[in-house]
MIDREN-580433 format. One record per residue (C-alpha): residue number from 1; residue in one letter; chain; x, y, z. Coordinates in pm, whole numbers, plus 50000, padded with zeros to 5 digits. Example, Ala and Ser with C-alpha at 12.3 -4.5 7.8 and 13.67 -1.06 7.14 Angstrom:
node n->1 | res->A | chain->A | x->51230 | y->49550 | z->50780
node n->2 | res->S | chain->A | x->51367 | y->49894 | z->50714
REM end
This chain:
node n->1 | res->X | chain->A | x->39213 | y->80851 | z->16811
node n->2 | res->X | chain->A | x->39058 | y->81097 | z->16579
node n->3 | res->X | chain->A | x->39254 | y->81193 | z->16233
node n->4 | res->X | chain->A | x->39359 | y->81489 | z->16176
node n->5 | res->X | chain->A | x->39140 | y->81686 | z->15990
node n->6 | res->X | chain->A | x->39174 | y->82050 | z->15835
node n->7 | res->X | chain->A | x->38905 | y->82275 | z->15675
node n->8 | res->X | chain->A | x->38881 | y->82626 | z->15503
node n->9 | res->X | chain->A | x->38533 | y->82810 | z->15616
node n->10 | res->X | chain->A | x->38482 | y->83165 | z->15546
node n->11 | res->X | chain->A | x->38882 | y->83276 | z->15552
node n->12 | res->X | chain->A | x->38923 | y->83064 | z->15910
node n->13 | res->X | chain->A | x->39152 | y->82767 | z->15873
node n->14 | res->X | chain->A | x->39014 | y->82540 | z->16137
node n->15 | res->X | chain->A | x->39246 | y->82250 | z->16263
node n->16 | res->X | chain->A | x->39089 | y->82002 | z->16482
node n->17 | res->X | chain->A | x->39372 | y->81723 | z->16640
node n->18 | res->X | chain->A | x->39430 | y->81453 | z->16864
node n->19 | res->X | chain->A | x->39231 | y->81196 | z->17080
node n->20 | res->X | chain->A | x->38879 | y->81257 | z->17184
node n->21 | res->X | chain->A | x->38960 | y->81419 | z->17517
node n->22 | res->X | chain->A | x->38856 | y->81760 | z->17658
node n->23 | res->X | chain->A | x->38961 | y->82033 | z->17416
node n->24 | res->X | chain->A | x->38994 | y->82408 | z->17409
node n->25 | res->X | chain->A | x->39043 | y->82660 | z->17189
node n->26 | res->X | chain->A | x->39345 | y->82929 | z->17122
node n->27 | res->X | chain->A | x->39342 | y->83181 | z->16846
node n->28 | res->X | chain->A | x->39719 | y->83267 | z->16681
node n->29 | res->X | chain->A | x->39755 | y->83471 | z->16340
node n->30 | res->X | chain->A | x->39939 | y->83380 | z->16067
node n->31 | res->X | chain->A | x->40038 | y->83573 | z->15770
node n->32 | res->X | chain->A | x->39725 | y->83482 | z->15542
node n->33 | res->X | chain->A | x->39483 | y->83318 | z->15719
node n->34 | res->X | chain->A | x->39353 | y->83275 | z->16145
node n->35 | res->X | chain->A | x->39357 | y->82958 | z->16297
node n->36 | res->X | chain->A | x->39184 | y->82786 | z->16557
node n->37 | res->X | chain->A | x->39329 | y->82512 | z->16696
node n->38 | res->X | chain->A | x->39177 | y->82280 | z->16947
node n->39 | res->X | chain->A | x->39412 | y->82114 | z->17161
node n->40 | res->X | chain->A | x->39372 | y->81891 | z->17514
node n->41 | res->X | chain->A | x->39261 | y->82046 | z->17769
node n->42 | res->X | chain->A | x->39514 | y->82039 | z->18095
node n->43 | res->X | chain->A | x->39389 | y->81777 | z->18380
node n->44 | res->X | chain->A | x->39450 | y->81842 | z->18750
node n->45 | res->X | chain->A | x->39440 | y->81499 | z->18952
node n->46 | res->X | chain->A | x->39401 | y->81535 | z->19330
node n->47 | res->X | chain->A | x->39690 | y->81232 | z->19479
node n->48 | res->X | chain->A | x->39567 | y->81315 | z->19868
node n->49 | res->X | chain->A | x->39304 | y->81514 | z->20016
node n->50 | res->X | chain->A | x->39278 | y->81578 | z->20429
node n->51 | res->X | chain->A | x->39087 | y->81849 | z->20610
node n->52 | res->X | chain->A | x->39353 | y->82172 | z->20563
node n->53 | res->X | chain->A | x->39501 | y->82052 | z->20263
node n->54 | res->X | chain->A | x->39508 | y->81886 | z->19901
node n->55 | res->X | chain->A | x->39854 | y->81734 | z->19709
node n->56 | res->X | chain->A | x->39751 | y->81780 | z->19327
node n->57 | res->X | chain->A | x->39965 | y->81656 | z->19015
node n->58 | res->X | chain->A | x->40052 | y->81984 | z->18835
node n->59 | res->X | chain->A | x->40060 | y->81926 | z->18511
node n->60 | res->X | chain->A | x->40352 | y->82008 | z->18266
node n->61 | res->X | chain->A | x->40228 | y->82361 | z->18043
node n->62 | res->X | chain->A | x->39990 | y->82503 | z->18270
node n->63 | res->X | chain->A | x->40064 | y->82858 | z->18517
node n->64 | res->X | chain->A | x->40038 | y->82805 | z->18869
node n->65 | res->X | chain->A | x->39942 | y->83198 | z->18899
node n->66 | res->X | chain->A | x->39865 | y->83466 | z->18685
node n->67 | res->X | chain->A | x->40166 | y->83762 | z->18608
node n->68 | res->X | chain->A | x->39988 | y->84076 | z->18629
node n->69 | res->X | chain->A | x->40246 | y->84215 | z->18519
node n->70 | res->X | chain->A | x->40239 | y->84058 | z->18186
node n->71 | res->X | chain->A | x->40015 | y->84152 | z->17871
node n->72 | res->X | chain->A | x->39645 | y->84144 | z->17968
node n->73 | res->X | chain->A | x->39596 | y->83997 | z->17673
node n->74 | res->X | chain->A | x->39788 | y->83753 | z->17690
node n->75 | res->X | chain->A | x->39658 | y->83634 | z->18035
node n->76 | res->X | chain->A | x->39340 | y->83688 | z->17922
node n->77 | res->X | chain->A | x->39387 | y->83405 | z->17636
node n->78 | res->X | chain->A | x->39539 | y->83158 | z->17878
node n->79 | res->X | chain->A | x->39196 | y->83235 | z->18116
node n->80 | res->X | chain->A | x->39014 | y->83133 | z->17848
node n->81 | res->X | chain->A | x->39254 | y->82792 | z->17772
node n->82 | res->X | chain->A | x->39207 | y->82682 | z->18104
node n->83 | res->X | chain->A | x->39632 | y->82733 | z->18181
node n->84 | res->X | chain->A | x->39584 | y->82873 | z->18522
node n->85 | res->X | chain->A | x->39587 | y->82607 | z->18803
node n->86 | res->X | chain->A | x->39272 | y->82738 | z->19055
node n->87 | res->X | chain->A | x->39010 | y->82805 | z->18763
node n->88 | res->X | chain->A | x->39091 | y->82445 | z->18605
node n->89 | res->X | chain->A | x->39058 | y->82317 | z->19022
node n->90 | res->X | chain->A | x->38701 | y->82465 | z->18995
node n->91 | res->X | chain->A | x->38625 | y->82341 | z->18688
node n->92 | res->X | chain->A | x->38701 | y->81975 | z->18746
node n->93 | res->X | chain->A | x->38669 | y->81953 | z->19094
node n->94 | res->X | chain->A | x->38361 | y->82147 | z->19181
node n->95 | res->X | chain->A | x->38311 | y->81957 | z->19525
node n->96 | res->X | chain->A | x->38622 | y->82193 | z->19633
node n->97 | res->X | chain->A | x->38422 | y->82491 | z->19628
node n->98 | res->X | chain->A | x->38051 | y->82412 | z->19679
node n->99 | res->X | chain->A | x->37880 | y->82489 | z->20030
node n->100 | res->X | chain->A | x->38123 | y->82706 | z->20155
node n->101 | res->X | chain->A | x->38302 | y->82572 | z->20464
node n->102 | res->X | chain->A | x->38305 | y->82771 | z->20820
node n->103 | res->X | chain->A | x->38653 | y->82922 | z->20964
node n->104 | res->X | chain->A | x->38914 | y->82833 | z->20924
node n->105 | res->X | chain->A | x->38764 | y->82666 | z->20612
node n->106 | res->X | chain->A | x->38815 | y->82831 | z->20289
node n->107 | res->X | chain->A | x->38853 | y->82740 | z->19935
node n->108 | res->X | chain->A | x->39168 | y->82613 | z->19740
node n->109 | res->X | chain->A | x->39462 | y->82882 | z->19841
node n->110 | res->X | chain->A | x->39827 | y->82836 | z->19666
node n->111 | res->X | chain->A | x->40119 | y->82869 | z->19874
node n->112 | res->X | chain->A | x->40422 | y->82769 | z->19691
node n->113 | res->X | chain->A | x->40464 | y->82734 | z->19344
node n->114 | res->X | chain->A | x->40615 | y->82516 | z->18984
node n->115 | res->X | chain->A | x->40728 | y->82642 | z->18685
node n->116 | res->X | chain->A | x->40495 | y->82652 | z->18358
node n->117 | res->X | chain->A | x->40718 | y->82346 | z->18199
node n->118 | res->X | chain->A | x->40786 | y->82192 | z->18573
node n->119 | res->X | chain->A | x->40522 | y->81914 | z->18647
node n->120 | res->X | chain->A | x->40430 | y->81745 | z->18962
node n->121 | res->X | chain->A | x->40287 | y->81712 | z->19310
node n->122 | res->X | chain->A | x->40176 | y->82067 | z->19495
node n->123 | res->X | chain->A | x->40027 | y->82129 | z->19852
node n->124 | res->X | chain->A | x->39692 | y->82368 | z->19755
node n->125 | res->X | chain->A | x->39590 | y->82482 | z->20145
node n->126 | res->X | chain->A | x->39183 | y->82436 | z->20170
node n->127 | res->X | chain->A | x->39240 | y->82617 | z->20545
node n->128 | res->X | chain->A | x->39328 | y->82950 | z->20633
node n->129 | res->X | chain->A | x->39503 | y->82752 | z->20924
node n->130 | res->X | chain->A | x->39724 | y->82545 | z->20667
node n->131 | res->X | chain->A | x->39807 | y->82824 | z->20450
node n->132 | res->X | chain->A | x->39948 | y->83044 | z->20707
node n->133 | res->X | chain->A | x->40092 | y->82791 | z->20838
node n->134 | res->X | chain->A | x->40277 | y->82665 | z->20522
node n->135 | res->X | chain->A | x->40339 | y->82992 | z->20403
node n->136 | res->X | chain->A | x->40481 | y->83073 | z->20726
node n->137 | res->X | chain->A | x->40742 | y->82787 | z->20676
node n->138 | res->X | chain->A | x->40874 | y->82917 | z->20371
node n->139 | res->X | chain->A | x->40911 | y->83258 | z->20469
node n->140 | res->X | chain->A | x->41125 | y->83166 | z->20733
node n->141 | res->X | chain->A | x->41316 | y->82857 | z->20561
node n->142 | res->X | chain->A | x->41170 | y->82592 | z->20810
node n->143 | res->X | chain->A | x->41217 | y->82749 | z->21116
node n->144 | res->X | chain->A | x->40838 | y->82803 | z->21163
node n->145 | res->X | chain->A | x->40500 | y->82719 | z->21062
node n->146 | res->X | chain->A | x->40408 | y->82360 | z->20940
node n->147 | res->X | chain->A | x->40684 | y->82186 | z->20841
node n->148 | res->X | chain->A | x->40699 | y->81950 | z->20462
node n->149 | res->X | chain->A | x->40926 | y->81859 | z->20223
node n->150 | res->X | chain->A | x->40970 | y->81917 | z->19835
node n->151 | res->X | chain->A | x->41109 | y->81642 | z->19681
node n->152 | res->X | chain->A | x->41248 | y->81694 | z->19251
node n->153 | res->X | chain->A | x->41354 | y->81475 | z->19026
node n->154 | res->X | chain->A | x->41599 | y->81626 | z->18746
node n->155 | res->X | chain->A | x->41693 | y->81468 | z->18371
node n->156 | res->X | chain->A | x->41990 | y->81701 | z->18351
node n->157 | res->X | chain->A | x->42240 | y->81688 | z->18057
node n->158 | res->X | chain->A | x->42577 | y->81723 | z->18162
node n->159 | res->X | chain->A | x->42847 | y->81929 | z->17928
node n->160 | res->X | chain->A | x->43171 | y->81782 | z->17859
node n->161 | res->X | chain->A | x->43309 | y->81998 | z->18142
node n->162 | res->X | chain->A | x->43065 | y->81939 | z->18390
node n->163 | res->X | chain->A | x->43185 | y->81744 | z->18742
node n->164 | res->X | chain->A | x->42903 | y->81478 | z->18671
node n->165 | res->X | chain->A | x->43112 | y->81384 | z->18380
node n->166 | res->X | chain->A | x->43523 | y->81470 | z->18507
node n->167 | res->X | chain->A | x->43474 | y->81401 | z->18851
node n->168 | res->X | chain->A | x->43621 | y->81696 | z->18955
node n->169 | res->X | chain->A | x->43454 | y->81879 | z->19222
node n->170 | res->X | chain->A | x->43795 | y->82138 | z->19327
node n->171 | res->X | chain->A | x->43634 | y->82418 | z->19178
node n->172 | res->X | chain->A | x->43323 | y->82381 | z->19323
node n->173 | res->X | chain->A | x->43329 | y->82597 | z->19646
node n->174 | res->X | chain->A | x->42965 | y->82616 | z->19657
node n->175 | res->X | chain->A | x->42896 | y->82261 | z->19711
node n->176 | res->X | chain->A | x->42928 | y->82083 | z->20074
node n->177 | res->X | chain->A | x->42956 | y->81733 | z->20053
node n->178 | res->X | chain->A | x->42762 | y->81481 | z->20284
node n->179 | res->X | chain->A | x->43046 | y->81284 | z->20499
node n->180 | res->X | chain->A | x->43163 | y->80988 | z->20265
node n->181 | res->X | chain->A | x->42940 | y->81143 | z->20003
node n->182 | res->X | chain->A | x->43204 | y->81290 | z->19769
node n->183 | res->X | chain->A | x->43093 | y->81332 | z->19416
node n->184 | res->X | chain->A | x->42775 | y->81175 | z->19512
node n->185 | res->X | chain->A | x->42556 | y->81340 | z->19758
node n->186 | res->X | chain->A | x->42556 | y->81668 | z->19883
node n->187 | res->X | chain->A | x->42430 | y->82043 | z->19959
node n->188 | res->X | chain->A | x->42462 | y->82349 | z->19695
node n->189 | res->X | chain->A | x->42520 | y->82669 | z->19884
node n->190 | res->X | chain->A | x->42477 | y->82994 | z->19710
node n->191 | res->X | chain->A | x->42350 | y->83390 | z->19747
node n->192 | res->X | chain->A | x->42241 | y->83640 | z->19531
node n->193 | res->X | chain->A | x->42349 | y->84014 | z->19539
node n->194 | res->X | chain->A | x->42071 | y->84107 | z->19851
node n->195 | res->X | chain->A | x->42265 | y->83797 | z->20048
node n->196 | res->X | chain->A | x->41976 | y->83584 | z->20022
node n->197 | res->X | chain->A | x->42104 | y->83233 | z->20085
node n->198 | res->X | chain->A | x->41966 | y->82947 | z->19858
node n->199 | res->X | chain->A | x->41981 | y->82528 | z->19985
node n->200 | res->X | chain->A | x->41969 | y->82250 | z->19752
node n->201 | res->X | chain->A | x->42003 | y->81930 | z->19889
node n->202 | res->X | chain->A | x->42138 | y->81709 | z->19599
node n->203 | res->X | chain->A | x->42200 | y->81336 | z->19507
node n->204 | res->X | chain->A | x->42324 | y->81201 | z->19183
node n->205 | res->X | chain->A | x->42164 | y->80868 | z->19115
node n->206 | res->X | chain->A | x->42273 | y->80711 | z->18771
node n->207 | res->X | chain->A | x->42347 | y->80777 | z->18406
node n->208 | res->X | chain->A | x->42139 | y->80672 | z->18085
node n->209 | res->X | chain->A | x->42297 | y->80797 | z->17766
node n->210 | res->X | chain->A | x->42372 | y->81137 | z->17796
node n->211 | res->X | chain->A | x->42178 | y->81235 | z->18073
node n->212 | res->X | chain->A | x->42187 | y->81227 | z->18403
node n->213 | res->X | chain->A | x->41909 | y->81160 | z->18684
node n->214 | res->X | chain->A | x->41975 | y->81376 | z->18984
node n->215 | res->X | chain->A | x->41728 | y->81408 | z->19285
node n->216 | res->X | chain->A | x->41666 | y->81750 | z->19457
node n->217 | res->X | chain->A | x->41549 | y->81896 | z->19758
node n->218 | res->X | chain->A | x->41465 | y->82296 | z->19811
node n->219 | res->X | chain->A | x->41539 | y->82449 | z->20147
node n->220 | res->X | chain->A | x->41547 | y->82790 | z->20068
node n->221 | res->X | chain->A | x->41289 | y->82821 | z->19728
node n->222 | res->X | chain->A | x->41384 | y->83123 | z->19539
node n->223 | res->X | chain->A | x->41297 | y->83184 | z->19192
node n->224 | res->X | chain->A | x->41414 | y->82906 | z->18911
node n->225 | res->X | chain->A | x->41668 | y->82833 | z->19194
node n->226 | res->X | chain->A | x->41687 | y->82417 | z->19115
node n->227 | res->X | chain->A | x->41714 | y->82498 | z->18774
node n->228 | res->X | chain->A | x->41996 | y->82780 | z->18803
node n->229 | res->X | chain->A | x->42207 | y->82495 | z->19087
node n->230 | res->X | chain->A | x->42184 | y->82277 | z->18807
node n->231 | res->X | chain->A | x->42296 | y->82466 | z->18525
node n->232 | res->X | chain->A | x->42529 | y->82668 | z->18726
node n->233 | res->X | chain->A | x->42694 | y->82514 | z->19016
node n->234 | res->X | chain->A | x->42681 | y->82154 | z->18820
node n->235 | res->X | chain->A | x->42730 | y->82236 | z->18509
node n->236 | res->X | chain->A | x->42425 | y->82061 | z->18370
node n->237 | res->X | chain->A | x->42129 | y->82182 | z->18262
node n->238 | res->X | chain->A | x->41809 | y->82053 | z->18312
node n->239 | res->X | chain->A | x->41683 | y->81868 | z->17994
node n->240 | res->X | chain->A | x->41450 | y->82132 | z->17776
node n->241 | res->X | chain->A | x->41530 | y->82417 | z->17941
node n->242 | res->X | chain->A | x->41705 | y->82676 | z->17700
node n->243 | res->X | chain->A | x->41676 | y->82932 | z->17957
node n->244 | res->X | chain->A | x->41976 | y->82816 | z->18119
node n->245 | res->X | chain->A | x->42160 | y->82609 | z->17921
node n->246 | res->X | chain->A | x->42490 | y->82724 | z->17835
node n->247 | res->X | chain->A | x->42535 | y->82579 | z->17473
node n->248 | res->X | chain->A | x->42387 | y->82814 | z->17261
node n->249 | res->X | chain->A | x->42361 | y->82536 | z->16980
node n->250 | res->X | chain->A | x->42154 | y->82307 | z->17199
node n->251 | res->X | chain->A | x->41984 | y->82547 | z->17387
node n->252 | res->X | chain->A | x->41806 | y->82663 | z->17030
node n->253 | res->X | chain->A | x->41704 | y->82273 | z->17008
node n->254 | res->X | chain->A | x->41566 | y->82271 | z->17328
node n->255 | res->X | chain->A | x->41357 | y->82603 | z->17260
node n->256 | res->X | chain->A | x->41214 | y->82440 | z->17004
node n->257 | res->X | chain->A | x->41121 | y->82115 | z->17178
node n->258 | res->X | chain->A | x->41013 | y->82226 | z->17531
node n->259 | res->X | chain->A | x->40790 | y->82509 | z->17357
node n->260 | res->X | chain->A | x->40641 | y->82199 | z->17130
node n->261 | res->X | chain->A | x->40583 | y->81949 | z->17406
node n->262 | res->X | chain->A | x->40526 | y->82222 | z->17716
node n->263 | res->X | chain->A | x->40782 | y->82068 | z->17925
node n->264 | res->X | chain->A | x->41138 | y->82063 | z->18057
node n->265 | res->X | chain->A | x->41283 | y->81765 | z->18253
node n->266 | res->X | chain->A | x->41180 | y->81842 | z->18598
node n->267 | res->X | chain->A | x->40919 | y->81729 | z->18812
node n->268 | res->X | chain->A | x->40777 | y->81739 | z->19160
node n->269 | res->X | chain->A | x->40784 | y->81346 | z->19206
node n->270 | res->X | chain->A | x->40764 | y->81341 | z->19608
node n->271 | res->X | chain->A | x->40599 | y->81571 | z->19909
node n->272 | res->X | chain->A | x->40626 | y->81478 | z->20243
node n->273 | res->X | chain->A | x->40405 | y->81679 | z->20525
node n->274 | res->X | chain->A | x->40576 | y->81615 | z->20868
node n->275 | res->X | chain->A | x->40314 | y->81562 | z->21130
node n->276 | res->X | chain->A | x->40308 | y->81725 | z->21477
node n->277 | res->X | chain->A | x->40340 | y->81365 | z->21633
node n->278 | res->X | chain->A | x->40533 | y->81052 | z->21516
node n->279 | res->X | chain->A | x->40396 | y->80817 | z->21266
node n->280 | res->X | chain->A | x->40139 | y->81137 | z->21171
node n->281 | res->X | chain->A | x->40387 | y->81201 | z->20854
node n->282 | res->X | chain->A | x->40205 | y->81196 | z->20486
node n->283 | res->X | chain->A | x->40413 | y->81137 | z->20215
node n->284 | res->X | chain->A | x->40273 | y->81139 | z->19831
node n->285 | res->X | chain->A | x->40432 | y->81024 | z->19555
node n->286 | res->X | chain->A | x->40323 | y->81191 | z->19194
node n->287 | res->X | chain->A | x->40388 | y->81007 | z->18871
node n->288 | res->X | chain->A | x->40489 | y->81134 | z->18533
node n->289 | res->X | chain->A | x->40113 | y->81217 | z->18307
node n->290 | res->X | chain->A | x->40056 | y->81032 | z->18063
node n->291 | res->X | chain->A | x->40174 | y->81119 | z->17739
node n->292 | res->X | chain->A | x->40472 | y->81370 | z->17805
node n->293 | res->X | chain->A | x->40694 | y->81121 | z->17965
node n->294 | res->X | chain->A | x->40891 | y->81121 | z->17636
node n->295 | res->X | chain->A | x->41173 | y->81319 | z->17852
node n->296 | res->X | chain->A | x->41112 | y->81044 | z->18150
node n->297 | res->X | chain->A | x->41111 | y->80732 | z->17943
node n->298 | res->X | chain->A | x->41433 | y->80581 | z->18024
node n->299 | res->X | chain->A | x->41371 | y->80644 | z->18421
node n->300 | res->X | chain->A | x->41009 | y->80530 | z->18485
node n->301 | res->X | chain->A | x->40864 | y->80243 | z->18585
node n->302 | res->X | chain->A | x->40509 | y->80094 | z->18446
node n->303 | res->X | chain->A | x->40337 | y->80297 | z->18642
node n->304 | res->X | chain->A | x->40473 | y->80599 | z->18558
node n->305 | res->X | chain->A | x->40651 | y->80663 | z->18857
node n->306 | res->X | chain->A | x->41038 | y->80777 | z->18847
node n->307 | res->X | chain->A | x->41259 | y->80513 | z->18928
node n->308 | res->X | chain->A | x->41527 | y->80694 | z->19195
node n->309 | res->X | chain->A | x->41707 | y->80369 | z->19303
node n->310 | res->X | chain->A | x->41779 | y->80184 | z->19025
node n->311 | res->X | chain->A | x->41898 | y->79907 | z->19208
node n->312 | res->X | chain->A | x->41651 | y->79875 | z->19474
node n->313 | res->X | chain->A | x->41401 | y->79889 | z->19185
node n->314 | res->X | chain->A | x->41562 | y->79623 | z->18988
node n->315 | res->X | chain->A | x->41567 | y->79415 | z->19387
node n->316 | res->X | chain->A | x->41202 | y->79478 | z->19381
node n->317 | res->X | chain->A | x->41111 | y->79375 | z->19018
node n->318 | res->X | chain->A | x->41282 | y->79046 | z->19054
node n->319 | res->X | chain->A | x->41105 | y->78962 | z->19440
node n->320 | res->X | chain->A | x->40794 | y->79084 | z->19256
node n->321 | res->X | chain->A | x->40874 | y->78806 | z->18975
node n->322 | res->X | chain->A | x->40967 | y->78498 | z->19241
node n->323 | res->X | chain->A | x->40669 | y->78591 | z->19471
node n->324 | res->X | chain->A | x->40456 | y->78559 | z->19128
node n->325 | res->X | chain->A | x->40638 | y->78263 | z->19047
node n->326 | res->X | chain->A | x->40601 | y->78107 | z->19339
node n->327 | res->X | chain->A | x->40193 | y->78188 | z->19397
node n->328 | res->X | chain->A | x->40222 | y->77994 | z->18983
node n->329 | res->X | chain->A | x->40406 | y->77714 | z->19150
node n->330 | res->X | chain->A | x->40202 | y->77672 | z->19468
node n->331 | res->X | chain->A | x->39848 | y->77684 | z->19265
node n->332 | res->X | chain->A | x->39971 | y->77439 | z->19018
node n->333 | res->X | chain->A | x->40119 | y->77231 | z->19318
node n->334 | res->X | chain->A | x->39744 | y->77248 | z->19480
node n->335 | res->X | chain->A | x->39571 | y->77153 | z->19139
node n->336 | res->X | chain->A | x->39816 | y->76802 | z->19168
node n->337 | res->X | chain->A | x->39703 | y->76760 | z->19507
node n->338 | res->X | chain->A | x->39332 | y->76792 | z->19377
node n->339 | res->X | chain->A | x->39403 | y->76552 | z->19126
node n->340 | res->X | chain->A | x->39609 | y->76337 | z->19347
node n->341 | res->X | chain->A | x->39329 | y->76316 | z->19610
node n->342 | res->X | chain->A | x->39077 | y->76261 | z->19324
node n->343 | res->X | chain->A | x->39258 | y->75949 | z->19201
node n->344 | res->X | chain->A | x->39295 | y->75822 | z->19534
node n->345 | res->X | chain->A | x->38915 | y->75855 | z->19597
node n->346 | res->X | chain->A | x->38821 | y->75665 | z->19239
node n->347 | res->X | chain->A | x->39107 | y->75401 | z->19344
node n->348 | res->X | chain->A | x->38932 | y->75301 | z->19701
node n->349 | res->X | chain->A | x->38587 | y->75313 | z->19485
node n->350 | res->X | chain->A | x->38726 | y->75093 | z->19275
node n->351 | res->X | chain->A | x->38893 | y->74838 | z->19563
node n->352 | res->X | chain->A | x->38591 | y->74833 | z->19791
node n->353 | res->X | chain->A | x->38391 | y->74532 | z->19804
node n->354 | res->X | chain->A | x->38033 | y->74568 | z->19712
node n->355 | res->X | chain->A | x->37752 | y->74508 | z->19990
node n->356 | res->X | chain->A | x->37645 | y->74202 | z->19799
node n->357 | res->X | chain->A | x->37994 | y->74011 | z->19726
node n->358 | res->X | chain->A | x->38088 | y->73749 | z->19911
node n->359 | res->X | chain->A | x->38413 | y->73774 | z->20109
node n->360 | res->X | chain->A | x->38633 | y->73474 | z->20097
node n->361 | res->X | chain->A | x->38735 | y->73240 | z->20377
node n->362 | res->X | chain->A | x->39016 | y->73054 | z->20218
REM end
């Protein structure tokens, strides 16, 4: 890693930071003097690629699409930083967009989308085919078009008065409960003023510290709507995001941190495309990125992946440990054999008469 190192050259403070990755450049003003500060430059992994579509890893910090309506300016700057999803596609994965494909061929098309501070796997369309077809699904909340699943994984912080924590779910008339499922597994229900329903499927795995980790499921994807279900209807906030969080105290905290480390604690850890026929389904999985998985520590695995069942992952650690230990055991158990056989074989060298002795008669 390189040091940090700061300079003074003709009234520009120049800061130059971190490893020696990819870097580009933002300009902010302070009150006496203009920096430029280099910092990483986002990476876009591709998890699956097929004919009509790709799965990408989103990463944490980065727009999926540009807000005209925002500043020009500002968008303008965030062009330039490489924080727009399609032009840092291009960049990294040219192959994407060279010799441009014949109907329904086309290049990388968006048709849903994640937060800035909301990481994970996406479905980019590379068909016209695929993207009506996905698009089409959403519009009409799976009733049509080609059919997938988006699968979240939430660090939520509970308040004191939250139903995570009490255990009381009376209150709660937007929630239906799976059968048996009771303060465990269910379905949040809710509509804004148009009547616009919004689905959450919803399943509250296990508890480190303070937080909680709680899978999710969109049905209906409106705007923000996992993290509103979970600030709202659940009364816990998603870790890092102050735009929701109720506690004015922590939500200032949070404002500072999320802004710092581009991220809130909610990812896109599972997509699953439903194929036409059986045993045609694709399902991806999308690990944490490196280096922002401060959030995620406690519920990852070596590999970065987010550990949903904690007991079926603590099942498959240990198997993973005897089948190890037993490969150890057999290998040493074949090296005795070796050895074994190899004593025997000196042994009947060592018993066997010679050609010239002479054998006894006595």
């Amino acid at each position: 890693m390189r040091p940090l190192v700061a300079h003074l050259t003709d009234g520009w403070r120049s800061l130059t930071v971190g490893p020696s990755r990819a870097f580009s450049t933002s300009h902010c003003l302070a009150k006496k003097s203009h920096f430029i500060v280099k910092h990483e430059e986002f990476v876009v992994p591709i998890l699956h690629k097929s004919r009509h579509f790709i799965v990408v890893n989103k990463p944490s910090g980065i727009y999926t699409q540009i807000n005209f309506d925002e500043n020009a300016q500002a968008v303008r700057m965030r062009q330039e930083e490489g924080m727009y999803l399609l032009p840092l596609l291009r960049k990294q994965h040219p192959e994407l967009y060279k010799n441009p494909k014949d109907y329904p061929f086309t290049e990388p098309k968006l048709v849903h989308r994640l937060d800035q501070y909301v990481s994970g796997a996406m479905i980019v369309a590379t068909s016209q085919l695929a993207a009506q077809k996905l698009s089409r699904y959403l519009k009409h909340g799976g009733k049509k078009g080609m059919p997938f699943e988006r699968h979240y994984a939430a660090v939520v912080r509970p308040s004191e008065t939250s139903p995570l924590v009490s255990g009381n779910y009376s209150n709660q008339s937007e929630i239906i409960w799976d059968e048996g499922q009771e303060g465990k597994r269910g379905t949040i229900v809710t509509s804004d003023k148009n009547g616009r329903i919004s689905r959450t499927l919803f399943h509250i795995r296990y508890r480190v510290g303070k937080n909680y980790l709680v899978t999710l499921e969109l049905v209906e994807g409106r705007k923000h709507q996992l993290r509103k279900h979970c600030a709202d209807i659940l009364d816990a906030p998603v870790v890092g995001d102050h735009r929701y969080c109720k506690d004015e105290k922590l939500a200032e905290q949070w404002k500072v941190s999320s802004e710092r480390r581009k991220l809130i604690g909610l990812h896109s850890y599972k997509l699953r495309m439903l194929g036409p026929k059986q045993g045609a389904d694709v399902t991806v999985f999308a690990p944490i990125e490196r280096g922002r998985q401060s959030v995620w520590k406690p519920f990852i695995d070596k590999d970065f992946k987010v550990i949903v069942d904690r007991e079926e992952h603590k099942k498959a650690k240990l198997l993973k440990a005897l089948e190890e230990e037993e490969t150890t055991e057999d290998s040493e158990q074949d090296d005795d054999f070796m050895l074994e056989d190899e004593a025997v074989g000196e042994s009947d060298l060592d018993h066997k008469p010679s050609k010239t002795s002479t054998v006894s008669t006595d």
